[in-house]
C-alpha positions as CSV (number, residue, x, y, z in Angstrom):
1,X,71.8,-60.4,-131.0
2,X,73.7,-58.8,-128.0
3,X,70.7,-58.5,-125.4
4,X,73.5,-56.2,-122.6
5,X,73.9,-54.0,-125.5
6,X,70.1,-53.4,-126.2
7,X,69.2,-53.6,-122.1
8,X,72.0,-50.8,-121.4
9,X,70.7,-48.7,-124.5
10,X,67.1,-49.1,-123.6
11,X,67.7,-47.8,-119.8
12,X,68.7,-44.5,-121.7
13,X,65.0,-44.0,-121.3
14,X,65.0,-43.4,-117.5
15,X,66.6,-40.3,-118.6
16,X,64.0,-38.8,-120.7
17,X,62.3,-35.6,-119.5
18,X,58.6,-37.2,-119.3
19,X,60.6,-40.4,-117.2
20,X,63.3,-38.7,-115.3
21,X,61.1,-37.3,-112.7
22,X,58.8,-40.2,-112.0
23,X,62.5,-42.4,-111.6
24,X,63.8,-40.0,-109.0
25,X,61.0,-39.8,-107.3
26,X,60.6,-43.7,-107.0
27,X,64.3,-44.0,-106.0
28,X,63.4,-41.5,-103.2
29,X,60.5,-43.9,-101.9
30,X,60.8,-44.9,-98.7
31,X,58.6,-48.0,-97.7
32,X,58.1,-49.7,-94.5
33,X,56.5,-53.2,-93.5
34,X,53.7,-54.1,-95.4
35,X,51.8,-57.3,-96.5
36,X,50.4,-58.6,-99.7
37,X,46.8,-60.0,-101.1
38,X,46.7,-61.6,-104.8
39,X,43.2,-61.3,-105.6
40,X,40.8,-59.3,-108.6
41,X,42.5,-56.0,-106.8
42,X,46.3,-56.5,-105.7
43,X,46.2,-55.1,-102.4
44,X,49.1,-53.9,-100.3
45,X,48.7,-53.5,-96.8
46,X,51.1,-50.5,-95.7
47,X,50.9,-47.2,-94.4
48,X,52.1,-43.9,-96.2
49,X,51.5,-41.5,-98.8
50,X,51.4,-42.5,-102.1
51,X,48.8,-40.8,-104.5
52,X,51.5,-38.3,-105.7
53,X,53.6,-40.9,-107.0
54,X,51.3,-43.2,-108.7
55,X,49.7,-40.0,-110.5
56,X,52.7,-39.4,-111.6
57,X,52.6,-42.7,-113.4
58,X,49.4,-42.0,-115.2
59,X,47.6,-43.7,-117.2
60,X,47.4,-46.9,-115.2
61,X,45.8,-49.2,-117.8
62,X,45.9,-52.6,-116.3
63,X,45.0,-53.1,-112.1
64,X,43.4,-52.3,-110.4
65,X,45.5,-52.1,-107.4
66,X,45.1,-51.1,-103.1
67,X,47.9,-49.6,-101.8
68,X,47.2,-48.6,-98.1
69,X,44.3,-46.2,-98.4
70,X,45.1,-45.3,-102.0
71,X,43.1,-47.3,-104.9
72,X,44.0,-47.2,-108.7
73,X,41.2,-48.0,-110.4
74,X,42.5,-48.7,-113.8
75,X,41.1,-48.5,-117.3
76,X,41.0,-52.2,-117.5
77,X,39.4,-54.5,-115.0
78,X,42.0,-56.8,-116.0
79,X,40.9,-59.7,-113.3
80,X,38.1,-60.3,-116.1
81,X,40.5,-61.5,-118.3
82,X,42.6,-63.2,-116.0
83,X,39.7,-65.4,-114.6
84,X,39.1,-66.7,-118.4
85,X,42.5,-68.0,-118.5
86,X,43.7,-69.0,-114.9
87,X,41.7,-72.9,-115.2
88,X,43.8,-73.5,-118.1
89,X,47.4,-73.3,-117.3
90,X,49.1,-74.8,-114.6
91,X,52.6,-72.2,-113.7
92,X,53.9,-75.0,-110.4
93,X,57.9,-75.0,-110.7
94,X,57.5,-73.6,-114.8
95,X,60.1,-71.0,-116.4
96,X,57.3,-68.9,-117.3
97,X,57.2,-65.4,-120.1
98,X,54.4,-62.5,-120.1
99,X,55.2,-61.1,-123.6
100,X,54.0,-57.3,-123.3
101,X,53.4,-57.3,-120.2
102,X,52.6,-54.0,-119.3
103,X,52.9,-53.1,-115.2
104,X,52.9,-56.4,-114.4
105,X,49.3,-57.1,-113.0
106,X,49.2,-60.5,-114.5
107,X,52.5,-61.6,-113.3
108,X,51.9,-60.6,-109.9
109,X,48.7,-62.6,-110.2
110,X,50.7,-65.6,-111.3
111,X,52.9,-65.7,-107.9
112,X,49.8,-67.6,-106.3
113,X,50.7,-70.3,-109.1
114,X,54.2,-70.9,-107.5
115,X,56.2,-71.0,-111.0
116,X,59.9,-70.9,-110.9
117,X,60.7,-68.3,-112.4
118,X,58.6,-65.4,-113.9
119,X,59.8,-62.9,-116.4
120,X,57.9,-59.5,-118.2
121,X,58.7,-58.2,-121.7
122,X,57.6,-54.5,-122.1
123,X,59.9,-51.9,-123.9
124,X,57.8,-48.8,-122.2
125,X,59.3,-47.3,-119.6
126,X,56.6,-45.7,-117.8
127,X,55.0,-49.4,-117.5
128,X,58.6,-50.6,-116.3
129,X,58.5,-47.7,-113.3
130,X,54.3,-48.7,-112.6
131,X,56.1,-52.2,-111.6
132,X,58.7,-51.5,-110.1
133,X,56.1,-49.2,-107.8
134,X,54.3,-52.2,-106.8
135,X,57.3,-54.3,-106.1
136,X,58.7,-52.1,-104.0
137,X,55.8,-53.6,-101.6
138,X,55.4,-56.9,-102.9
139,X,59.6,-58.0,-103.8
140,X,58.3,-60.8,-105.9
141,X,61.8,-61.7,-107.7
142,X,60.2,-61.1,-110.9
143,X,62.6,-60.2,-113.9
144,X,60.9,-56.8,-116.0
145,X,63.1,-56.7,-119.0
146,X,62.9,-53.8,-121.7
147,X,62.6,-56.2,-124.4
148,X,59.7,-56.8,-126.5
149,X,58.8,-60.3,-128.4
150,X,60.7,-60.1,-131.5
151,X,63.8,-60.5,-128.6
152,X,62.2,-63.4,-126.9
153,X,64.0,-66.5,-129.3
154,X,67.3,-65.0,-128.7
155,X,67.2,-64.2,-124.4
156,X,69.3,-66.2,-122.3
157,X,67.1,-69.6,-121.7
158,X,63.7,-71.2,-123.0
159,X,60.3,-70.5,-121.7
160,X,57.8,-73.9,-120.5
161,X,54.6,-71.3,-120.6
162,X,54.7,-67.9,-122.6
163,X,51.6,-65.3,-122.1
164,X,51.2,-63.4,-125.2
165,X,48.0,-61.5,-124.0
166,X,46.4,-58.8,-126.8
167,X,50.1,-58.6,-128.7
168,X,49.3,-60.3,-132.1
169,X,47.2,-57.6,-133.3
170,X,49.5,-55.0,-133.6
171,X,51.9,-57.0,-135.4
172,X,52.3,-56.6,-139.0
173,X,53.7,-60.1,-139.7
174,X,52.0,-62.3,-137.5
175,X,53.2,-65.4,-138.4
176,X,56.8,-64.4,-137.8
177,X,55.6,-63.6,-134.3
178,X,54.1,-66.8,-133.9
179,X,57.3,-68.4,-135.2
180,X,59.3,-66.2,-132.3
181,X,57.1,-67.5,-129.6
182,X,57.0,-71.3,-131.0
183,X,61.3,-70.9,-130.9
184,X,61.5,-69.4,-127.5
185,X,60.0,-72.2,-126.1
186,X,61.1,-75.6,-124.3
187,X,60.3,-78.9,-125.5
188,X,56.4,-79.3,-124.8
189,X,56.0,-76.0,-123.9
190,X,52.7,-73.7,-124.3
191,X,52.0,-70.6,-125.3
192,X,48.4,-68.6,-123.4
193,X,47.4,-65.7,-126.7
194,X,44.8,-63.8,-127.2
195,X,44.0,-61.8,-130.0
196,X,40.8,-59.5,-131.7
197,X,39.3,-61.4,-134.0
198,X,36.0,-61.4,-136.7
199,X,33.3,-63.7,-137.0
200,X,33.0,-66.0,-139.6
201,X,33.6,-69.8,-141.0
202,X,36.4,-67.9,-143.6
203,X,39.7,-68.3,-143.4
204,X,40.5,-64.5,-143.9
205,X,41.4,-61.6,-141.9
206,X,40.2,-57.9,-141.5
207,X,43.1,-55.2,-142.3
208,X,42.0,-52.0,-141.2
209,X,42.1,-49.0,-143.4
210,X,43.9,-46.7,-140.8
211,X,42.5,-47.5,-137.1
212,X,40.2,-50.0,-135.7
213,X,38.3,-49.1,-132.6
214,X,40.2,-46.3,-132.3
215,X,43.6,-48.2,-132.2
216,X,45.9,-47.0,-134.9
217,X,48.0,-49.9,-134.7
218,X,46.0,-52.3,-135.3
219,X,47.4,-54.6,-138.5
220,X,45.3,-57.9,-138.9
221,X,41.7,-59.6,-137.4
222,X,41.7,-62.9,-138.5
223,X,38.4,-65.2,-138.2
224,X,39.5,-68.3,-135.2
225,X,40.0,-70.6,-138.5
226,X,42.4,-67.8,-139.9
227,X,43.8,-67.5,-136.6
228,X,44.8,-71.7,-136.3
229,X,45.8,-71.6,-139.9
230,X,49.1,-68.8,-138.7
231,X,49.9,-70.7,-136.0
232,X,50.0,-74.4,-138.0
233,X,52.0,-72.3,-140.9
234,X,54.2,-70.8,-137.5
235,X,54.9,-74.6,-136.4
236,X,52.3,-75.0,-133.6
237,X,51.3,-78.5,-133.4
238,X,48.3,-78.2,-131.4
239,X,45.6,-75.2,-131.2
240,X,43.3,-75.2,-128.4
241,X,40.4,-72.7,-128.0
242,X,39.6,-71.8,-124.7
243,X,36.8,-69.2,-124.9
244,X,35.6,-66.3,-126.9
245,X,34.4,-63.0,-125.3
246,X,33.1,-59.4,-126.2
247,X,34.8,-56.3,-124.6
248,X,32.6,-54.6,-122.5
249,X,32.4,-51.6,-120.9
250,X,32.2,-53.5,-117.5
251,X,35.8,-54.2,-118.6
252,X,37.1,-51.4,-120.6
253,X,36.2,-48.1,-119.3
254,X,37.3,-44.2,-118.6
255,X,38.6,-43.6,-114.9
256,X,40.0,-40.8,-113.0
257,X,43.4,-42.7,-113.3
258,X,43.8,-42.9,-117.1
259,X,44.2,-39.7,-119.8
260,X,41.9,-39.6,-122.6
261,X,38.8,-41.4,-124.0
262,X,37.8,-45.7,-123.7
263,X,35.6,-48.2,-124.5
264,X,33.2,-45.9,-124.7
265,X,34.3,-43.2,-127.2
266,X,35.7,-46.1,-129.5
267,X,32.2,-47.4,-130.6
268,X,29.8,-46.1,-132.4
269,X,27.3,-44.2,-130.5
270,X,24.2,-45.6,-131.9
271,X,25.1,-48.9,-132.3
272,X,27.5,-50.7,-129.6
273,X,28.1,-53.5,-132.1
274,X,30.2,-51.9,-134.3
275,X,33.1,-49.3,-133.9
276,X,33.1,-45.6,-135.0
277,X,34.7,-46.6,-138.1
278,X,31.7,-49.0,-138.9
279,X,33.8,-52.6,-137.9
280,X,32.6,-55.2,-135.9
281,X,32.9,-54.1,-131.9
282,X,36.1,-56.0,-130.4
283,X,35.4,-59.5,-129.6
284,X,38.7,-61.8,-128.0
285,X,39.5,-65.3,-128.7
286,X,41.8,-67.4,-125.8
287,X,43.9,-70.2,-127.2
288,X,46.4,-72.0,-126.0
289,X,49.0,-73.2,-128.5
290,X,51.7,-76.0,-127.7
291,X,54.8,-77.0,-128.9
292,X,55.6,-81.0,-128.5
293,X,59.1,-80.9,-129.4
């Protein structure tokens, strides 16, 4: 697979009427000196003008981010998730992968971890500009490639830790994703995944008639022993569980700074525990997945 070919092709995007102006008017940004804090909010400390830009980005789903006066307060309080995770992986001089990675909260996150080298898959392009917005500020070295994960096993080098955080879902073959993650990585590498999943002992998986919680790309739910039984069968040789958690709407909800419904609108109204199409409400399971050899 010629990964120049598909990188040059995929930039075509920057020229698409939605795109185009956001591009310009990031190319036109002038910044001046400024300082960073990694914390639940990623907060820049500058002076300027910048509300007319990042609403031209919208929806901002993952954040939420300070820059100067201006605050994006996401759709997704994404530091919940992120202070699940951050006791069980250590990023210190790793080659490191966030596999749909959106604008590149969680990466930014990661600099505090001091890995070598840290590099986003996400083919949208309106999440590639919402990046490169906040490191204009920041100028953390991080590589944002318009690749997604079936690309991973064929880039240029190996991966020690791969995030693959909410992905699996909307995969129709899960397995062969699995596969892709467990051959893009280096001897005794990891991968960090988290996925929906069903309650239950069962070795099964929900398929959803058309869209689950509102998500119409939603393929598979498997139970957590479903879920280790893909990644054995995907050449994992170790499944650890880290945690299981339901999404709240502490978590997932509506803000000025996103279009359209949430949490909120995606379950049923008289009962919170299932969805409007009468499923289970989302529930996450953390595991983290290594390769020995």
């Amino acid at each position: 697979m010629n990964l120049d070919e598909l990188r040059a092709e995929r930039s075509k995007a920057m020229r698409w009427k939605n795109i185009a102006p956001i591009k310009e008017a990031l190319d036109l940004l002038e910044v001046g000196e400024c300082s960073y804090e990694l914390g639940d909010a990623i907060r820049v400390q500058t002076e300027g003008e910048f509300s007319y830009i990042a609403k031209m980005m919208m929806p901002w789903r993952k954040g939420p981010f300070q820059v100067g006066d201006l605050f994006i307060d996401s759709e997704w309080q994404s530091f919940m998730k992120y202070d699940l995770i951050k006791e069980h992986f250590d990023l210190q001089g790793k080659v490191v992968a966030d596999v749909g990675c959106n604008n590149g909260y969680y990466m930014f996150r990661m600099l505090e971890h001091s890995p070598a080298k840290l590099v986003g898959f996400d083919p949208s392009p309106l999440y590639k500009l919402q990046f490169e917005f906040i490191d204009r500020f920041i100028k953390s070295g991080i590589v944002y490639e318009p690749l997604g994960v079936e690309h991973l096993e064929f880039y240029e080098h190996k991966f020690d830790v791969i995030f693959a955080l909410g992905i699996l879902y909307h995969r129709s073959d899960p397995i062969l994703m699995l596969k892709s993650l467990a051959r893009s990585l280096s001897s005794g590498g990891e991968v960090v995944l988290d996925t929906f999943y069903i309650e239950g002992e069962s070795e099964v998986a929900l398929c959803p008639k058309n869209t689950y919680s509102k998500i119409p790309n939603v393929h598979f739910v498997p139970t957590i022993n479903a879920l280790k039984n893909w990644c054995t069968k995907a050449g994992f040789e170790s499944f650890e569980l880290l945690c299981v958690s339901k999404t709240s709407i502490d978590e997932q909800r509506k803000t000025e700074w996103i279009e359209g419904e949430s949490l909120s609108e995606f379950l049923d109204p008289s009962d919170d525990s299932k969805t409007v199409e009468g499923y289970d409400a989302p529930r996450r399971v953390y595991v983290k997945l290594k390769k020995e050899r």
